[in-house]
MIMI-663579 format. One line per field, with one value per residue (C-alpha): x, y, z; residue in one letter. Coordinates in nm, 4 decimals. Layout:
<rs>
px: X  ...;
py: Y  ...;
pz: Z  ...;
resn: A  ...;
</rs>
This chain:
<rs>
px: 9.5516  9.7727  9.6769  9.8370  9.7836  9.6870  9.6361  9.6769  9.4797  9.5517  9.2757  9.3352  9.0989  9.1501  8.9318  9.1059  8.9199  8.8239  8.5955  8.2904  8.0619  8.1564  8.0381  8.3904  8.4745  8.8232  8.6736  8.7646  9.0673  9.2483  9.2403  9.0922  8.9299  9.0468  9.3186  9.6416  9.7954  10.1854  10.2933  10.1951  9.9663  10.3379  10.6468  10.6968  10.8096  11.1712  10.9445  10.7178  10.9822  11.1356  10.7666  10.7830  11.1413  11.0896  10.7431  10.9050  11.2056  11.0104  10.7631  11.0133  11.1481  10.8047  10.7443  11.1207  11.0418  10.6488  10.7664  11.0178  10.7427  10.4701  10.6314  10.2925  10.1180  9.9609  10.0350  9.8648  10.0101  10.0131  10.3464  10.1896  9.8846  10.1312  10.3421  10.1091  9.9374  10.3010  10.3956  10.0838  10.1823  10.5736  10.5142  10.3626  10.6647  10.9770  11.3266  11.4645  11.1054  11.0898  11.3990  11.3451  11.0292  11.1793  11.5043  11.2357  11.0042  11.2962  11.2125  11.5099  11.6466  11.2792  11.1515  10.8115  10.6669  10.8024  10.6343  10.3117  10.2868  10.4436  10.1856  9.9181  10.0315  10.0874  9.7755  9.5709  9.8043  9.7853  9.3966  9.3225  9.5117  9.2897  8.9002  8.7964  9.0317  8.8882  9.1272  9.0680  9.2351  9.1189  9.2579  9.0394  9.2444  8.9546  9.0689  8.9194  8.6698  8.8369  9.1974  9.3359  9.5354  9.8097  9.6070  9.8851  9.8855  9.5143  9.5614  9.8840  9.6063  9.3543  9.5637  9.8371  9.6545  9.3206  9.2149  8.8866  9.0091  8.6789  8.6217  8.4648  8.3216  8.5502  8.3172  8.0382  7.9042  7.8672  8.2545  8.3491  8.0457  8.1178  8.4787  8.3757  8.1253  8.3627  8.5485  8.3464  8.2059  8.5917  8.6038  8.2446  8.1552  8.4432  8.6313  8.3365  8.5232  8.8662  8.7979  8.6218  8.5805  8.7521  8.9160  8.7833  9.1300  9.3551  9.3407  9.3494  9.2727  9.4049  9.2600  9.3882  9.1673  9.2811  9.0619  9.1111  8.9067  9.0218  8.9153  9.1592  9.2591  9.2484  9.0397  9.1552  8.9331  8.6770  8.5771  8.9248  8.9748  9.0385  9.1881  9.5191  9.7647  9.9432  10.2859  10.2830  10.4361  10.1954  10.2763  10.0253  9.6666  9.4161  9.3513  9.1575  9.3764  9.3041  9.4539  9.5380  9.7063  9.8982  10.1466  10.2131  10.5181  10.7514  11.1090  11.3200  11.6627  11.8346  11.6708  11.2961  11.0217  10.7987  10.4476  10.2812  9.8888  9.7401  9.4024  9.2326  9.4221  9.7323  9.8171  9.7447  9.9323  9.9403  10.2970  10.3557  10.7027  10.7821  11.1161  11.3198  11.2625  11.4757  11.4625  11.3147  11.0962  11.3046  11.6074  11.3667  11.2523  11.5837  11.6962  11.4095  11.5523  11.8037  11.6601  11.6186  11.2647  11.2594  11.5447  11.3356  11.0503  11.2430  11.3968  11.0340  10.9145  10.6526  10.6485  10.3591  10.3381  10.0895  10.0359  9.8554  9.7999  9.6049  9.2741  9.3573  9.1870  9.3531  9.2100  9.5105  9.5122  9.7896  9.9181  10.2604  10.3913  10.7166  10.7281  10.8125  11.0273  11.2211  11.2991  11.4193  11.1027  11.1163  11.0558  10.7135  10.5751  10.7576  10.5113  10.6654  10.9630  10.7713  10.7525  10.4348  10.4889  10.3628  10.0773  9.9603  10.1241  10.0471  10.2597  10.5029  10.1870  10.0972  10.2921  10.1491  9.9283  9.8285  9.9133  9.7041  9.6635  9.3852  9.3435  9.1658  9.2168  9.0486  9.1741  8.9413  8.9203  8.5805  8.4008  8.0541  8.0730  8.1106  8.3908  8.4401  8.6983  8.8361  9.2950  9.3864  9.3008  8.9873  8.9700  8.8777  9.2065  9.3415  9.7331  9.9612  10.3094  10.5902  10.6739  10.4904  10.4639  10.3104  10.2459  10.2436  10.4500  10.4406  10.5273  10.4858  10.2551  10.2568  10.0048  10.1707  10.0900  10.3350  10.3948  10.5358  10.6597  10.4465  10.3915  10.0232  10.0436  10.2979  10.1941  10.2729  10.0464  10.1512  9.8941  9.5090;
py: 15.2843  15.0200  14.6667  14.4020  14.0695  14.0655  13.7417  13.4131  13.2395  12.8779  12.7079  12.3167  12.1628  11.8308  11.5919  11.2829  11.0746  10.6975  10.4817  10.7071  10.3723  10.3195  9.9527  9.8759  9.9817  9.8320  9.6157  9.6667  9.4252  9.6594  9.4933  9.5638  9.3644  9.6168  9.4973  9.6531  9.8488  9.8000  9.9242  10.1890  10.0979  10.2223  10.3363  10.7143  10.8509  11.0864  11.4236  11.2877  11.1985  11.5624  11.7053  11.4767  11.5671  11.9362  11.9629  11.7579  11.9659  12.2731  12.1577  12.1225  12.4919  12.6305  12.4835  12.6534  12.9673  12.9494  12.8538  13.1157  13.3609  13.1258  12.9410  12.9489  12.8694  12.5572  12.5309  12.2931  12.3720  12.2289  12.3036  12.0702  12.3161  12.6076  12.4502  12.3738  12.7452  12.9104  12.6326  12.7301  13.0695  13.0011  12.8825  13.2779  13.4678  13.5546  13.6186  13.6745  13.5923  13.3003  13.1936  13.2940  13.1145  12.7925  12.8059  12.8647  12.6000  12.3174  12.3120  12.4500  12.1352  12.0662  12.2563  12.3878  12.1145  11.8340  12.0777  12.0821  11.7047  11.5757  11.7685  11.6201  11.2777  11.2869  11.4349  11.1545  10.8463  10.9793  11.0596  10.6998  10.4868  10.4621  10.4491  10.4891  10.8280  11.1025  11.3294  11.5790  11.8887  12.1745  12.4848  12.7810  13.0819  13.3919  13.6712  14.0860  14.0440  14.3358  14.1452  14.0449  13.6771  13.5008  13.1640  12.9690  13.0883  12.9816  12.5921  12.5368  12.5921  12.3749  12.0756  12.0847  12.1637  12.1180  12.4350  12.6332  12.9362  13.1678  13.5469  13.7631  14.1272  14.1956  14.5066  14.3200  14.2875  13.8916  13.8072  13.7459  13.4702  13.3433  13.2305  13.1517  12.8622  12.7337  12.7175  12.5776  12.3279  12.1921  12.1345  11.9740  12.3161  12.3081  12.6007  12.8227  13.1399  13.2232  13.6315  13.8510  14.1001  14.1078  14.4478  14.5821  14.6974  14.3406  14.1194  13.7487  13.5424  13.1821  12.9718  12.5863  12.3747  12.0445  11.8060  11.5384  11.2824  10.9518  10.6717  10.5340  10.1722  10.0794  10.2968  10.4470  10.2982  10.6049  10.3901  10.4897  10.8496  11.0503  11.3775  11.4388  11.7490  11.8427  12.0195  12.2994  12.6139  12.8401  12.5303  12.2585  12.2739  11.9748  11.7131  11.4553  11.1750  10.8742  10.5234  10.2386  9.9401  9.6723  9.6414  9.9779  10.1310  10.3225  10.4514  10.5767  10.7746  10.9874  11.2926  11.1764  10.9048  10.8433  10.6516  10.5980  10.5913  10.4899  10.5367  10.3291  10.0808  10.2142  10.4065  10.7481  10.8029  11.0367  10.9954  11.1711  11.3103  11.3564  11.5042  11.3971  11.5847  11.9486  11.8829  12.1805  12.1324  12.3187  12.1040  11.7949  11.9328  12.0096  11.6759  11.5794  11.7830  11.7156  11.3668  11.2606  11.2394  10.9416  10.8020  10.7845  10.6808  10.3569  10.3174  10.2440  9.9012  9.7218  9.6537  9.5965  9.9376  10.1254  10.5019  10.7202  11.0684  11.3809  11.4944  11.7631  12.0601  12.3146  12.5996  12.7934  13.1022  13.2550  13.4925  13.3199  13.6518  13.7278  13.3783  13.3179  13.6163  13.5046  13.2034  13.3809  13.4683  13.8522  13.9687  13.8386  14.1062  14.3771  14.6048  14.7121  14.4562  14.1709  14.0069  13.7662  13.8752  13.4870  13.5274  13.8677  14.1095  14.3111  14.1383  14.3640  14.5470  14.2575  14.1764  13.9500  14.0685  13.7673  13.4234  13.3042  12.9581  12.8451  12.5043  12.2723  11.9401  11.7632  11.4301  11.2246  10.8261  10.8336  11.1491  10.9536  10.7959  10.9833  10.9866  10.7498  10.8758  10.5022  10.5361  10.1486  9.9455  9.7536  9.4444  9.2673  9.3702  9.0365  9.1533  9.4005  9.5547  9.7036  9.9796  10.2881  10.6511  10.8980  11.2347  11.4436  11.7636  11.9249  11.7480  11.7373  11.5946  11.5100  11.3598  11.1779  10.9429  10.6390  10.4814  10.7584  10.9703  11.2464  11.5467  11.6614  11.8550  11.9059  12.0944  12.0927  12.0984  12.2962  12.3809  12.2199;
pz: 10.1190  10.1445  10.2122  10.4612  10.5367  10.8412  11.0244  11.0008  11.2603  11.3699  11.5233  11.6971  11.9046  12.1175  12.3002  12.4989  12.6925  12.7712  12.5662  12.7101  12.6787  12.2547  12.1734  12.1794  12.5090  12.6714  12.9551  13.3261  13.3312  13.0652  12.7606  12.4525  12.1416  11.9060  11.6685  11.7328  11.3913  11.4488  11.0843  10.8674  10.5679  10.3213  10.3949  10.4540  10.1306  10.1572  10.1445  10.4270  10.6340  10.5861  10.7049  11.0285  11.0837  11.0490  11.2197  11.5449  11.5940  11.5533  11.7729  12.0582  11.9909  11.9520  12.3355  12.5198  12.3337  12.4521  12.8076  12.8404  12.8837  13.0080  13.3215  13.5483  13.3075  13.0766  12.7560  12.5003  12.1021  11.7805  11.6123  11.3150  11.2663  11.2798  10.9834  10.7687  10.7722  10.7195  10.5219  10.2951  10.3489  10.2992  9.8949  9.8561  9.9913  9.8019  9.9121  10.2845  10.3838  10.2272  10.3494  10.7452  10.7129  10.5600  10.8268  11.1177  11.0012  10.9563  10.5310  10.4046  10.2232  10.0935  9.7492  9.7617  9.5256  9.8020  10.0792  9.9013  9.8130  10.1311  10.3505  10.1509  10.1088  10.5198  10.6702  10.4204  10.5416  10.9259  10.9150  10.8072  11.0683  11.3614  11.2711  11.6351  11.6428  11.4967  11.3596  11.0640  10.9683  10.7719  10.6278  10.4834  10.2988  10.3044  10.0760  10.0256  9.7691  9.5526  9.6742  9.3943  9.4643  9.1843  9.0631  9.1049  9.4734  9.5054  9.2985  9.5659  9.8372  9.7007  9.5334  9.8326  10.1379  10.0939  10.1687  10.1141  9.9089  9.9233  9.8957  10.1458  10.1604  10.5121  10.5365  10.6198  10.9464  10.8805  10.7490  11.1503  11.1401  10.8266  10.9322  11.3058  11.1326  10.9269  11.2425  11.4221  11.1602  11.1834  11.5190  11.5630  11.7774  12.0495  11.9299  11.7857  11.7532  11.6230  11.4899  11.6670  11.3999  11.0681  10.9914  10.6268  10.5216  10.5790  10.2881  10.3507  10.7080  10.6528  10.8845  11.0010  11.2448  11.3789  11.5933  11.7571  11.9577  12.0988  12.2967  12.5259  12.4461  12.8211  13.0094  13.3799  13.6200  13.7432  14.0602  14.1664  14.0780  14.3734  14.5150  14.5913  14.5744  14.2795  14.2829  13.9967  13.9433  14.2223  14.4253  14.6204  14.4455  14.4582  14.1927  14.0618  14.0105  13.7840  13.8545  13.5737  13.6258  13.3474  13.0644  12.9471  12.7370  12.9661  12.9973  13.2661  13.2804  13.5746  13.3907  13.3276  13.3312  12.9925  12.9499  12.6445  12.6648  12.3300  12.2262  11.9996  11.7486  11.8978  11.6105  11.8151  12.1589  12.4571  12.5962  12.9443  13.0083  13.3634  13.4422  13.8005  14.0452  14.0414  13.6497  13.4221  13.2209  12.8959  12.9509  12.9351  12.6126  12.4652  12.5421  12.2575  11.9750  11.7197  11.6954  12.0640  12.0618  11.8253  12.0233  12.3458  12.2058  12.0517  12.3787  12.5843  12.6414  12.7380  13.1659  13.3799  13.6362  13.7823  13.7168  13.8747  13.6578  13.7309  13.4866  13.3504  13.0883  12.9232  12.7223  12.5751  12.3240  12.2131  11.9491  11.8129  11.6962  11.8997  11.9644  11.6082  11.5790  11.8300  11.6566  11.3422  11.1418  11.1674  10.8358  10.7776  11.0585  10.9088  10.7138  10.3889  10.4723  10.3867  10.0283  9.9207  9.5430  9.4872  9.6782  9.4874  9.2175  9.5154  9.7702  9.8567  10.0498  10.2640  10.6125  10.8861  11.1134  11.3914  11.3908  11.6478  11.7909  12.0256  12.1546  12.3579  12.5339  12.8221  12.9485  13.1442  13.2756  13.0421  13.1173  13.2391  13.6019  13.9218  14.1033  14.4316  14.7047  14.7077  14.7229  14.6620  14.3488  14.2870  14.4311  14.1377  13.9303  13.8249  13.8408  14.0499  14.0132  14.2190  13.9459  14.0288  13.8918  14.0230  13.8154  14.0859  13.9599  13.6771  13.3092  12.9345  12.7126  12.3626  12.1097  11.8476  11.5529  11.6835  11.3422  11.1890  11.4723  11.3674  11.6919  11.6800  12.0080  12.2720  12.5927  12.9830  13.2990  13.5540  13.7399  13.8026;
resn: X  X  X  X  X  X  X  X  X  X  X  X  X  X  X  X  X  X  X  X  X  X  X  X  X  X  X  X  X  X  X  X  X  X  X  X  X  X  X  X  X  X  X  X  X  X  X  X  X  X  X  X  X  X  X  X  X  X  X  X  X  X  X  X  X  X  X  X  X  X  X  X  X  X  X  X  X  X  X  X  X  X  X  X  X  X  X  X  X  X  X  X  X  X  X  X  X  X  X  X  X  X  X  X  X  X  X  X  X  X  X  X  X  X  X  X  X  X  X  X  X  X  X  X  X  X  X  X  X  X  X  X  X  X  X  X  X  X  X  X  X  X  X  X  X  X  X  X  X  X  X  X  X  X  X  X  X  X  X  X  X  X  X  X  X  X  X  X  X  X  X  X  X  X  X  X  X  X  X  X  X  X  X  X  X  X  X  X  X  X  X  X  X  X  X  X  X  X  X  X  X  X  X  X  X  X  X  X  X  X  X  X  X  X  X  X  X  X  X  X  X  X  X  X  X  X  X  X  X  X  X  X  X  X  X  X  X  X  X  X  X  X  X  X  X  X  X  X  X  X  X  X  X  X  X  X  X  X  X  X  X  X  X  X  X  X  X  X  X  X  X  X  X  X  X  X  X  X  X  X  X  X  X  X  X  X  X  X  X  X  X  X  X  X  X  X  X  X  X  X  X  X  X  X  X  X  X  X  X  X  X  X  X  X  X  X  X  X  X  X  X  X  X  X  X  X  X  X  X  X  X  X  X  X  X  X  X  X  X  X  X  X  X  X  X  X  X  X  X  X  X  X  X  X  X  X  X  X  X  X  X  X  X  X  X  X  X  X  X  X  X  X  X  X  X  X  X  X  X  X  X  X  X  X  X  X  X  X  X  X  X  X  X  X  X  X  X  X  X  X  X  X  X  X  X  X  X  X  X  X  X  X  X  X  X  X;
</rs>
């Protein structure tokens, strides 16, 4: 019988919230003891930049090609933790799969020994920047226990990406659990369950988990959180809104307005994209590719403004399958068209089965005090200012590593 690999399952997990009483909880007035990082500890070395590069443009396709077919709904994705599995997965395949999955993943002017040593080198510089954000990423490659793999194949995995390479009787009853705790291990319990069973005849389940919690550097004042309505996609539904008032980085154009919320040592940032009204969201996000992403983000600057923006949680799951066929990997789902001969002497058997993504982020003022139904600012706020915006519509969201431009997740609320 022949033998195909059969999934590749992506898990990311996010948790955004206020300082949710830390010792070194912003105070009410906004501002924050914590030092602010405003450089990276190096400079990003010419394979790191290519990563960041590739990872942000596909990133932005990986969201129009997800919200063609998801319009009503949220989405919350980690191009990033999609990248690095196939870019794992890429460094096994041979010919016109190898070369679809390096054109759809933005790594065709990269060799694989840059790939492997420029994810590496990356994930350790970005997971040490911000020691009140915690932020670790995982990879575990799980192959048949009579499966034979190419060692080469297997030292890639471990020197390059980290990953736990382990074998596993897919037979058993317990190989589901055994990959659901390492799961769930990875993402400190919020995502505790990526397979639901394991089919005996598949050959390898690669797993990534991301997670990421953050403090806010200046907390959204809970006293003032109230309802109000939300325009979405289904139209009018009600929200909880949370206010903040002082100097924050913004930008404006006829086709959008931008604010970046950092968390943190301001290494780590939530940016909120909301496009003008009559403005779709996919021509917002093309406007970010082929570059424009870093261009906006070195256009904001510093003002004092008020925003008032909606809580919001999304739980998202998704298999990326015709997604990523769409955008030009095809070959890699094609059983007996597929070609991992680097990944086994046997890889002309496997195909892809799944790559699945599941995800979870919840964005509160701080998670801990009740909610008051109070509409104007507190009375003690020391300052006030004329700019106002209002996320009241649907909009885009990224998480993003600010120093080196890095996209973690990208996602869009469109409906409470």
């Amino acid at each position: 019988m022949s033998s195909y690999f059969c999934r590749i399952a992506v898990s990311t997990a996010l948790v955004a919230c206020a300082a949710c009483g830390a010792a070194t909880e912003p105070n009410q007035a906004g501002t924050s003891a914590i030092p602010v990082r405003v450089a990276l500890p190096r400079a990003l070395t010419a394979g790191e930049q290519k990563i960041v590069n590739a990872s942000n443009e596909f990133s932005f396709s990986l969201f129009r090609q997800l919200n063609a077919s998801q319009k009503d709904s949220n989405i919350f994705a980690s191009a990033l933790g999609a990248s690095m599995a196939l870019g794992m997965t890429m460094t096994g395949a041979s010919g016109s799969t190898y070369d679809q999955m390096r054109s759809t993943l933005g790594l065709s002017a990269a060799p694989d020994s840059e790939v492997r040593s420029s994810y590496k080198s990356l994930i350790a510089l970005v997971n040490d920047l911000d020691p009140l954000a915690d932020f670790r990423v995982g990879s575990s490659l799980w192959y048949r226990s009579d499966f034979s793999l190419n060692q080469s194949f297997v030292d890639a995995g471990l020197s390059a990406f980290g990953a736990q390479v382990s074998a596993l009787d897919f037979a058993s009853s317990t190989s589901a659990q055994t990959i659901n705790s390492w799961v769930a291990a990875a993402t400190t319990g919020r995502i505790p369950t990526i397979v639901e069973d394991v089919d005996a005849t598949q050959s390898m389940v690669l797993v990534n988990a991301m997670y990421f919690r953050g403090l806010w550097r200046d907390r959204f004042d809970p006293i003032v959180t109230t309802g109000a309505v939300f325009h979405g996609a289904v139209g009018e539904q009600p929200a909880k809104v949370m206010y903040r008032v002082g100097l924050m980085r913004y930008f404006a154009s006829r086709e959008l307005e931008a604010v970046d919320l950092p968390f943190g040592n301001g290494a780590f940032a939530l940016t909120v994209v909301l496009p003008r009204a009559g403005r779709s969201l996919d021509a917002t996000a093309e406007m970010f590719q082929n570059g424009g992403w870093s261009q906006y983000t070195a256009l904001q600057r510093e003002v004092g403004m008020q925003l008032y923006m909606p809580r919001f949680r999304i739980l998202w799951d998704r298999t990326l399958n015709d997604d990523l066929s769409a955008l030009g990997m095809r070959a890699v789902f094609t059983k007996n068209g597929a070609d991992f001969t680097r990944i086994s002497p046997r890889g002309r058997e496997l195909s892809l089965g799944a790559v699945r993504q599941k995800t979870l982020i919840d964005v509160t003022e701080d998670g801990t005090l009740p909610a008051a139904t109070q509409t104007s600012p507190p009375a003690n706020s020391p300052i006030f200012f004329p700019l106002i915006m209002f996320v009241d519509r649907s909009f885009l969201f990224v998480i993003h590593d600010r120093l080196s431009g890095t996209i973690v997740f990208i996602g869009k609320v469109v409906r409470m």
